[in-house]
C-alpha positions in Angstrom: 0.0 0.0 0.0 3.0 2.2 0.9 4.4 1.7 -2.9 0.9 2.4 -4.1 0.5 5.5 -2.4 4.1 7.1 -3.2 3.6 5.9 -7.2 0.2 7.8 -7.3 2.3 10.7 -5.6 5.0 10.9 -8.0 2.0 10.5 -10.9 0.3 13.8 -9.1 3.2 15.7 -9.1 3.8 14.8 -13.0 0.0 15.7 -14.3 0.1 19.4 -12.4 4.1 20.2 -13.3 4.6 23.8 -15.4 5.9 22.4 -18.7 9.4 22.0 -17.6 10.2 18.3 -18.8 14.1 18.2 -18.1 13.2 19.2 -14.1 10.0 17.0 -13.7 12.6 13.6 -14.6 14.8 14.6 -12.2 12.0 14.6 -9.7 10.2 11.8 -11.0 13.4 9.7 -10.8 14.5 10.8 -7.5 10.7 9.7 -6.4 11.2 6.6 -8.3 14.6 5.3 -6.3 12.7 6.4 -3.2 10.2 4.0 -4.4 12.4 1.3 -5.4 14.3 2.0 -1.9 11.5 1.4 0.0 10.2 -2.2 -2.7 13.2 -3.3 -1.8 13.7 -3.1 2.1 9.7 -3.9 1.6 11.2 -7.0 0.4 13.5 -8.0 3.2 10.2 -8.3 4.7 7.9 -9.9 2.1 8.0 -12.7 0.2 9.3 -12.9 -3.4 6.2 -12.5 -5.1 4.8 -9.4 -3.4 8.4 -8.1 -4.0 8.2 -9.2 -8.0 4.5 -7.5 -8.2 5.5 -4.5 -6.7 8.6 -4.1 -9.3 6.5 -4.8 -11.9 4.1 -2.2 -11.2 6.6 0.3 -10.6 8.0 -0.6 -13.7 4.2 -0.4 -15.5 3.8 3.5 -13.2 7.3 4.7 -14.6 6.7 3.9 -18.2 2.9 6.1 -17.6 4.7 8.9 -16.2 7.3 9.1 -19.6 4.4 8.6 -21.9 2.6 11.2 -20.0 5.2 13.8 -20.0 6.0 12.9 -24.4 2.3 13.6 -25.2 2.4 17.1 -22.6 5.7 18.2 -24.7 3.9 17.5 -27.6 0.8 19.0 -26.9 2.6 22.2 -25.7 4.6 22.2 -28.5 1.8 22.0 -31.3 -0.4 24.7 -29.4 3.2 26.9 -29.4 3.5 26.3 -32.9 0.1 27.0 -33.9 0.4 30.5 -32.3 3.8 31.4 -33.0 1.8 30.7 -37.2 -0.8 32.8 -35.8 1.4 35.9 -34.4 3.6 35.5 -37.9 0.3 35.7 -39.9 -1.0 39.0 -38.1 2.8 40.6 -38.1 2.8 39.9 -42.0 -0.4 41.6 -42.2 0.5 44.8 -41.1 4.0 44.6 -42.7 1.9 44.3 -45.8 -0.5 46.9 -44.4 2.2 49.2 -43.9 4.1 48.8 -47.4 0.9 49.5 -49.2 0.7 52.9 -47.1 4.1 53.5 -47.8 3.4 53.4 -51.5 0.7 55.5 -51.0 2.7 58.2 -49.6 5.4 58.3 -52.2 2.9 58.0 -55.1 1.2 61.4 -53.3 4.8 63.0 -52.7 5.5 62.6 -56.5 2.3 63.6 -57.3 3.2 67.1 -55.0 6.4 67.6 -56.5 4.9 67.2 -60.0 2.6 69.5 -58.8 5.1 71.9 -57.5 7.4 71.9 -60.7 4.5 72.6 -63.0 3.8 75.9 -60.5 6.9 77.0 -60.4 7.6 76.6 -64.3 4.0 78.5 -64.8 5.2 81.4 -62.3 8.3 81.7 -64.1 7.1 82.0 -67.6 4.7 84.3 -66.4 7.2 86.3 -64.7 9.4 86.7 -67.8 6.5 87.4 -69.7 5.1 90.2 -67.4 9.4 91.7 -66.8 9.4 91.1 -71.0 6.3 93.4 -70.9 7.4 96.1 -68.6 10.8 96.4 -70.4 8.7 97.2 -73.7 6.7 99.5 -71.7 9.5 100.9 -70.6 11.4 101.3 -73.9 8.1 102.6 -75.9 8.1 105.3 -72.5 11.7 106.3 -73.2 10.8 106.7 -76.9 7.5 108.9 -76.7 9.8 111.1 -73.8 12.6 111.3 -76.5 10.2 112.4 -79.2 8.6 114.6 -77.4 11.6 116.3 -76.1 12.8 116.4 -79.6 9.5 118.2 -80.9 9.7 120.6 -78.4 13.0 121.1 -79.4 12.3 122.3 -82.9 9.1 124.7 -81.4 11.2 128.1 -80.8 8.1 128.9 -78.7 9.5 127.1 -76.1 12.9 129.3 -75.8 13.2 131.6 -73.1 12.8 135.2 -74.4 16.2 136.8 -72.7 19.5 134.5 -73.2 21.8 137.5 -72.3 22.1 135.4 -68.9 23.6 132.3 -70.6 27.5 131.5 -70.5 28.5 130.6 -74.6 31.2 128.2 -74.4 34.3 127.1 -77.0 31.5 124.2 -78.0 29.2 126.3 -79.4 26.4 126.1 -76.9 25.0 127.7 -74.1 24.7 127.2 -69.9 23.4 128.8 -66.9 26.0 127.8 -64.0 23.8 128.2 -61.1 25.8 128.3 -58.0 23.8 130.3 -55.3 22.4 127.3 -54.0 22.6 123.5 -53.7 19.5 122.2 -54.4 18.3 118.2 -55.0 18.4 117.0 -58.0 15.1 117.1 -58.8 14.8 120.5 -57.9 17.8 121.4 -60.2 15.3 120.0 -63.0 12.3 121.7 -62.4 14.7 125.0 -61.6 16.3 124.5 -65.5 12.8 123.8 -66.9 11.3 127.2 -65.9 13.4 128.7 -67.4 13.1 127.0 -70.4 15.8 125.2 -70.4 17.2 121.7 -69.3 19.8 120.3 -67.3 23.0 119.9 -68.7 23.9 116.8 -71.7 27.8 117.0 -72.1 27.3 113.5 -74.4 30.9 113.8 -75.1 33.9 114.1 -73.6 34.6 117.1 -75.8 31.6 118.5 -74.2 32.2 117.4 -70.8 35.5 118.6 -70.8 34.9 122.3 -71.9 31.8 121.9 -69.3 34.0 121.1 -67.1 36.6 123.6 -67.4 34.1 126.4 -66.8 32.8 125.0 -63.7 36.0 124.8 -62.5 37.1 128.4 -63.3 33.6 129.5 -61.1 33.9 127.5 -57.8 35.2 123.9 -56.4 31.6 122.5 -55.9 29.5 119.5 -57.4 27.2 120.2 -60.0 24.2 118.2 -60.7 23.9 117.3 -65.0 20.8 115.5 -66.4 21.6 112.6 -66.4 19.6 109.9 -63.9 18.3 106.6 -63.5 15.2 108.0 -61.4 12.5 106.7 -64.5 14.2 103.6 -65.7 15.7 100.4 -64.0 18.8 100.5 -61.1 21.5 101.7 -63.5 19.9 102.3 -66.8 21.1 105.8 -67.3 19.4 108.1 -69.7 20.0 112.0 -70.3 17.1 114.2 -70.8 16.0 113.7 -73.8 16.4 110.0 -73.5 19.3 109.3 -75.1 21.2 106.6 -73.1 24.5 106.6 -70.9 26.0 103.1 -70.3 27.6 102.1 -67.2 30.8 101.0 -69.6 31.0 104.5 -71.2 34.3 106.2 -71.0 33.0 109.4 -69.7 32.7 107.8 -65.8 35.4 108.3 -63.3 36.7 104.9 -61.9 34.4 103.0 -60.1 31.2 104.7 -61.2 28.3 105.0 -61.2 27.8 104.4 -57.6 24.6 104.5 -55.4 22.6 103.0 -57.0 20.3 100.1 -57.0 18.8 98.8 -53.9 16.0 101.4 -53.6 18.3 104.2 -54.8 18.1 106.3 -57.7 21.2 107.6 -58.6 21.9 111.1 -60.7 24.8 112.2 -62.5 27.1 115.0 -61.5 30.6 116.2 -61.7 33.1 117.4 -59.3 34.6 120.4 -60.6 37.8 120.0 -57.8 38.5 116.7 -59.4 39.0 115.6 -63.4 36.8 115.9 -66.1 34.5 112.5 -65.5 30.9 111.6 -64.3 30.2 110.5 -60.6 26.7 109.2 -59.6 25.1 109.9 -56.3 21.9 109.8 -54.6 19.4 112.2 -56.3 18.3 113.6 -53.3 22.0 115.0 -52.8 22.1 118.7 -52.5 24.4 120.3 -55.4 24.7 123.2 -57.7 23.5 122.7 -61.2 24.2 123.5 -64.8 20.9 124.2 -67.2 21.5 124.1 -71.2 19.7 125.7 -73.8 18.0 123.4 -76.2 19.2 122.9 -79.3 16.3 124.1 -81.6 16.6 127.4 -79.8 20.5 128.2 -80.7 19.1 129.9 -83.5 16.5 131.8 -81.5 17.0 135.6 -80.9 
């Protein structure tokens, strides 16, 4: 009964183990030599034959207990399996999930960028057509001013009456060398225009010298000419009947024009303490100026 008892012990202690099948032998067999410990000082005791039935059914218990523990391995391997296949399945699923959002995205990036290029090629074009436009604006501007200028040139009733005032230079034409008062640019023009004349146009350097010459012999002052960029782009330079001064011409002093650009309108002067060339400078500068009489009234009286 002893052998009994301890045989359904070790088979209790098998059927509720964790699944832990390399710790439950060792426990099994230590029970087991317990149990053959005690079948055999049992046997000291007993007859033979109680002693060969009760090795036989330890022998029968053992064998249950490995079978036992095979089929709980197996069983907790299968159900192990079967979710490890389940968990792979689901993870698979949102990989796939995930790449199909992910070509999503891209296809919509693309589709932006496309989008974006097409704008900004659009604005461009646009843009170059509207600066296209404004420069012809500008140029068909400069050419009504010019011809304008010109046939007001030729109408002698546009000369001032009393030229006795007017300085007759070695080039043939006349000046009014102002040099009271400095006075902005602008106000040097409108100054020059009522008295029917026009700021200074030394085109040449012939010109510019002999204007330059004079201004020199008066006082060592700047004096503003007509030159400006004030109704044109930064640094396209015109004189006042439009004809234009390049940047590259000859008739600038080194490193001019300056101040211009950025917001700034630049005007054209000289510097009668210095050599015979064109500066630039802000048009709201306060300088002396030189008014011209037109050419269609040389041959007023």
């Amino acid at each position: 009964m002893i052998v009994l008892g301890l045989l359904l012990l070790c088979l209790s202690s098998q059927a509720n183990a964790e699944v832990f099948p390399d710790d439950d032998d060792d426990s099994c067999h230590i029970q087991v030599k317990i149990i053959k410990d005690m079948v055999s000082k049992c046997g000291e005791r007993s007859s033979s034959s109680e002693a060969n039935f009760s090795a036989k059914t330890l022998e029968f218990v053992l064998k249950a207990v490995r079978e036992s523990n095979g089929n709980e391995i197996q069983k907790f391997h299968s159900e192990l399996k079967k979710e490890l296949q389940e968990n792979i399945g689901t993870i698979s699923k949102m990989i796939d999930e995930f790449r199909s959002e992910m070509r999503l995205l891209a296809n919509t990036v693309s589709e932006v960028n496309a989008k974006q290029i097409r704008v900004e090629r659009e604005v461009s074009s646009k843009v170059s057509d509207i600066s296209m436009n404004l420069e012809a604006t500008r140029r068909d501007l400069n050419d009504l001013k010019s011809s304008s200028i010109r046939n007001s040139e030729k109408d002698t009733s546009h000369c001032p009456s009393d030229v006795s005032n007017l300085t007759v230079l070695p080039n043939g034409k006349k000046y009014l060398f102002s040099n009271e008062t400095r006075v902005t640019w602008y106000e040097a023009k409108v100054l020059c225009e009522m008295q029917k004349l026009h700021l200074a146009s030394p085109k040449t350097q012939q010109d510019l010298t002999t204007v330059h010459r004079k201004a020199r012999e008066l006082t060592f002052v700047p004096w503003w000419l007509s030159a400006s960029d004030a109704r044109s782009n930064p640094g396209q330079f015109f004189w006042h009947d439009g004809t234009s001064l390049s940047t590259n011409s000859l008739l600038w002093s080194e490193g001019e024009p300056s101040d211009y650009g950025q917001g700034n309108e630049a005007c054209v002067w000289i510097r009668s303490n210095a050599s015979d060339k064109l500066e630039g400078s802000k048009c709201s500068s306060y300088y002396h100026y030189i008014c011209e009489l037109p050419a269609a009234c040389m041959s007023h009286k």
